[in-house]
C-alpha positions as CSV (number, residue, x, y, z in Angstrom):
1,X,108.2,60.4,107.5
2,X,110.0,61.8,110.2
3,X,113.2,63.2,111.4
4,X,116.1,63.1,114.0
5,X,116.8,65.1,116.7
6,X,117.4,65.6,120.3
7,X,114.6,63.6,120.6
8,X,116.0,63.3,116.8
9,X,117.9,59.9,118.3
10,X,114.9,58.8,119.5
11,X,113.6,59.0,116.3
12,X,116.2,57.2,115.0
13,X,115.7,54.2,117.2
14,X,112.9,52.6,116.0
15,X,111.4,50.3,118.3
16,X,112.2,52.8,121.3
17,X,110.2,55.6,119.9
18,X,109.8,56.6,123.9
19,X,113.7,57.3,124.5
20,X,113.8,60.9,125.9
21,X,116.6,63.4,125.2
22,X,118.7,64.3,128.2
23,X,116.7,67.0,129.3
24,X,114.0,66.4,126.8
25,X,111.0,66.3,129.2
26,X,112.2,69.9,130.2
27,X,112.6,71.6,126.6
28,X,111.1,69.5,123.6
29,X,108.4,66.7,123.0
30,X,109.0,64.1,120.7
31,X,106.3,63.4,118.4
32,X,106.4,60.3,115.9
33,X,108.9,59.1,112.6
34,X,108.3,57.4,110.1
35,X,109.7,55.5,107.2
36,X,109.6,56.9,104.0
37,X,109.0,54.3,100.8
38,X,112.9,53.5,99.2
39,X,113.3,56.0,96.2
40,X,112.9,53.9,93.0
41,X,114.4,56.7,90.4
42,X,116.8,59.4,91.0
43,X,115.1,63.1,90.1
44,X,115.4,63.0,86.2
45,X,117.3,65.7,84.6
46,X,119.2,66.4,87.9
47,X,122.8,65.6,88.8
48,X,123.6,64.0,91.6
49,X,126.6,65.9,92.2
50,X,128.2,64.9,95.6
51,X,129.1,68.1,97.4
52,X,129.0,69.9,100.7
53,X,126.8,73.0,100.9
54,X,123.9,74.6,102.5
55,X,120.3,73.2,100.8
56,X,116.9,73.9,102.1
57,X,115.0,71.1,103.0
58,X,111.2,70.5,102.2
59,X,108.8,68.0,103.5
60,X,105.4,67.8,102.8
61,X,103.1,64.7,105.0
62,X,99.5,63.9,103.0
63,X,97.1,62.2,104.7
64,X,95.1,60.3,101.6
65,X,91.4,60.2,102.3
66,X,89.5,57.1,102.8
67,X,88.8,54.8,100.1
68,X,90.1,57.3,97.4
69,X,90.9,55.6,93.7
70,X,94.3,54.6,93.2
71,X,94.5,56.2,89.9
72,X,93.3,59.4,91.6
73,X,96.7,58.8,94.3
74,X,98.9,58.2,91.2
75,X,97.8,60.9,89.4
76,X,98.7,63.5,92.9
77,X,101.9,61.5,92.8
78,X,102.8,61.8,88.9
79,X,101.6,65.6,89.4
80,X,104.2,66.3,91.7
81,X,107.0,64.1,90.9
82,X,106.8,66.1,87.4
83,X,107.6,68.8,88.9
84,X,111.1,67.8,89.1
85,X,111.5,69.6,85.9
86,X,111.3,73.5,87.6
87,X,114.6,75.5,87.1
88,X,114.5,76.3,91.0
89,X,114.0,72.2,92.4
90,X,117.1,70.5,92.8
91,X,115.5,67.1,93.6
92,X,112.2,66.0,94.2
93,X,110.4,62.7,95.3
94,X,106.9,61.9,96.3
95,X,105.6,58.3,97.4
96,X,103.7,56.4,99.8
97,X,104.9,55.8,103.6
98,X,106.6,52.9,104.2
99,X,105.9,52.6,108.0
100,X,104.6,55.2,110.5
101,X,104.9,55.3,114.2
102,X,103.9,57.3,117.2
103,X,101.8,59.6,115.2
104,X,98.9,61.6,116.1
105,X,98.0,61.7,112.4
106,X,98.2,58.7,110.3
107,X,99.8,60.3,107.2
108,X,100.1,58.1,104.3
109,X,102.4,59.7,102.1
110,X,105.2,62.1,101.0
111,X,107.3,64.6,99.1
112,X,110.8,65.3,99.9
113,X,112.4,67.8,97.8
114,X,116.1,70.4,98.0
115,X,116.6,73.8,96.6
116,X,119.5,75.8,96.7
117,X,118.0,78.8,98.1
118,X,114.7,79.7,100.3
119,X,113.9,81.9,97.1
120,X,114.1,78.4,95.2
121,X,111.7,77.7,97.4
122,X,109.6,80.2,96.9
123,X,110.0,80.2,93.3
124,X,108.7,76.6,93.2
125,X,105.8,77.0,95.8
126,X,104.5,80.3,93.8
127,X,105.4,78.1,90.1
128,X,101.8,77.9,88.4
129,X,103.4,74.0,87.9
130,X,103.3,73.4,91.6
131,X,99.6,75.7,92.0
132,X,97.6,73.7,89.6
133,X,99.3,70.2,90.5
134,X,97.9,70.8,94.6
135,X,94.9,72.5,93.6
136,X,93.7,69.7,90.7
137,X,95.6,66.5,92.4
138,X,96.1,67.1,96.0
139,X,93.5,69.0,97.3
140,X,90.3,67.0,96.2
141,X,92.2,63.8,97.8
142,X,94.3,64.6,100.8
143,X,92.1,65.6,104.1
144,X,95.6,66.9,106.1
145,X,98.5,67.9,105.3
146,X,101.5,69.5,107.0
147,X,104.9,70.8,105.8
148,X,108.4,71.6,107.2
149,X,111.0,73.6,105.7
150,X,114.8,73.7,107.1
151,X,118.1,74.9,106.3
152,X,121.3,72.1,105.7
153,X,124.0,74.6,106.3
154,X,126.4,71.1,105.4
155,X,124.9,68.3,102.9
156,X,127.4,65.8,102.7
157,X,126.8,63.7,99.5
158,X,124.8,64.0,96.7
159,X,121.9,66.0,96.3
160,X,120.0,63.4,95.2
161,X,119.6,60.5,97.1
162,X,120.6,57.7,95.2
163,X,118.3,54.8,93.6
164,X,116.9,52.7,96.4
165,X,117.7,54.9,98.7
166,X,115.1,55.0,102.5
167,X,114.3,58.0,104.3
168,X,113.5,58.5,108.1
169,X,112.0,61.5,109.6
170,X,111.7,62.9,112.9
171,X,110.1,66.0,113.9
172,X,110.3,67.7,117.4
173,X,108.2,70.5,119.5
174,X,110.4,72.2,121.9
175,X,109.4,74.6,124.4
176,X,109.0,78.4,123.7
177,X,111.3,81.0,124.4
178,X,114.4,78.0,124.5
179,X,117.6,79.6,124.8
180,X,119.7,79.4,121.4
181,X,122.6,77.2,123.3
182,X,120.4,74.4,124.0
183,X,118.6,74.4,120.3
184,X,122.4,74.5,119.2
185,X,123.1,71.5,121.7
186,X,120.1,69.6,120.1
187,X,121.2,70.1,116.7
188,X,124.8,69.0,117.1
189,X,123.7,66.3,119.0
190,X,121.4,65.1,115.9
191,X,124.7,65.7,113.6
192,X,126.4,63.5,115.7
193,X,124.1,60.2,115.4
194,X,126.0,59.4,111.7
195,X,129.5,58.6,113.3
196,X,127.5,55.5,115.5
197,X,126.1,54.5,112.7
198,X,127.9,53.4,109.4
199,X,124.4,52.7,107.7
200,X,123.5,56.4,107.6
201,X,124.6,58.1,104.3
202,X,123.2,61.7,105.4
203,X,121.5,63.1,108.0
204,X,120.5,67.2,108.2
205,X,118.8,68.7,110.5
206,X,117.4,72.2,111.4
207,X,114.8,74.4,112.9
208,X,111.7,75.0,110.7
209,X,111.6,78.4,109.3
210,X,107.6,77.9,107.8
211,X,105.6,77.5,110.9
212,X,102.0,77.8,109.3
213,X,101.5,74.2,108.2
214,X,104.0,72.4,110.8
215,X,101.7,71.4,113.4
216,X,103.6,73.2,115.9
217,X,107.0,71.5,115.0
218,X,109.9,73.3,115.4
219,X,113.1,71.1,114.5
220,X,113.1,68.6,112.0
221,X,115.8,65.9,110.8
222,X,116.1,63.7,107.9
223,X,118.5,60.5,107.7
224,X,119.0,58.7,104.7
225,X,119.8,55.3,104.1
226,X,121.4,53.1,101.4
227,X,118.1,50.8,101.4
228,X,115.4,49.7,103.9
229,X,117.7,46.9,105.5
230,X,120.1,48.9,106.4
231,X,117.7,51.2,108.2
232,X,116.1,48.6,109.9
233,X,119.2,47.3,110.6
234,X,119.9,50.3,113.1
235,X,116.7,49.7,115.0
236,X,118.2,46.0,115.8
237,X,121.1,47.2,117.5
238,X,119.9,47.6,121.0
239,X,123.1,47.5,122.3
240,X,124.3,50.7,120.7
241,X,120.9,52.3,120.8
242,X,121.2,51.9,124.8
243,X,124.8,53.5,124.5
244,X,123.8,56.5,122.8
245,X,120.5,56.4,124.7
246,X,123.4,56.8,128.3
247,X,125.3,59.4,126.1
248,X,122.4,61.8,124.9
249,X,119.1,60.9,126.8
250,X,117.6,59.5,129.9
251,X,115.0,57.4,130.8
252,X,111.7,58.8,131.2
């Protein structure tokens, strides 16, 4: 599960995971996507409200060790999907991968979950709920795991992605010390990717504000699609992946 960006469009186009942003080779590196497993439930006891507003973003990658019991991965999954039930968590989803690509780490699953604040946030991470579910079901399983957490100053849609629904990730490393203009560039960039593509339902982006477990990623961008086909439906139109690779990137 990864996200847009800059390099988010690279992202986006699948099979050219190697597109570079304009002046990516100068600022940013482009790290991997992946697919993440088509919802099969909305978040129960949530309303999926359509609305425009600022959410915080949370993504969590597990890496699933070796030849672990099933039961023992459904149990981590049940654990945290549960946890949809918290005051402070808007939506929450955890499942297996559906593809990864260009990854230094082969993560085989993940949790996607909004809040409404960065003290939701908080609230949920500190929530003996969440503390017992990752110490009992996570920890004895996964052998890595990373996290990113961004603001969506403007989710368009509902806050809970609807039944069926596929996710894409991207993540990005830029250099240190960029100037604010050019993250700002990358970012609207990113934004822009929905109007080329009428299978996208959302996309956010941001720059990670909980650099601890991010693996030294600092932007990340989520697109979300009605269903798989229509996702992989995007990664089949060369043509327009070439144009937008001429509009926003060059060749490396």
């Amino acid at each position: 599960m990864r996200m847009l960006c800059s390099g988010a469009a690279r992202s986006l186009f699948s099979s050219s995971v190697s597109l570079t942003f304009s002046s990516p080779k100068r600022h940013l590196k482009l790290s991997s996507f992946s697919f993440f497993k088509p919802y099969s439930h909305s978040s129960p006891h949530k309303s999926p409200i359509k609305m425009s507003r600022t959410t915080i973003e949370h993504i969590v990658l597990f890496k699933v060790k070796d030849n672990t019991d099933p039961t023992k991965v459904n149990t981590m999954l049940n654990s945290l999907n549960s946890l949809v039930s918290l005051d402070a968590v808007l939506h929450i989803a955890a499942g297996p991968l559906y593809r990864v690509k260009s990854s230094p780490i082969s993560f085989t699953h993940m949790l996607h979950s909004r809040y409404s604040s960065k003290d939701n946030l908080n609230a949920y991470s500190a929530h003996p709920s969440h503390v017992t579910a990752v110490k009992e079901s996570v920890l004895p399983i996964c052998e890595d795991i990373m996290a990113v957490d961004w603001i969506a100053d403007d989710l368009q849609g509902p806050v809970v992605p609807a039944p069926g629904s596929a996710i894409r990730l991207t993540f990005l490393k830029l250099k240190e010390n960029l100037r604010e203009d050019v993250k700002n560039e990358i970012l609207a960039v990113i934004k822009g990717i929905k109007g080329n593509f009428g299978e996208i339902n959302q996309i956010t982006c941001g720059e990670n504000f909980s650099p601890a477990r991010a693996k030294g990623y600092s932007i990340a961008s989520l697109a979300v699609f009605p269903t798989v086909s229509e996702m992989e439906a995007v990664d089949s139109k060369e043509e327009l992946v070439n144009l937008q690779k001429e509009k926003y990137f060059l060749g490396s």
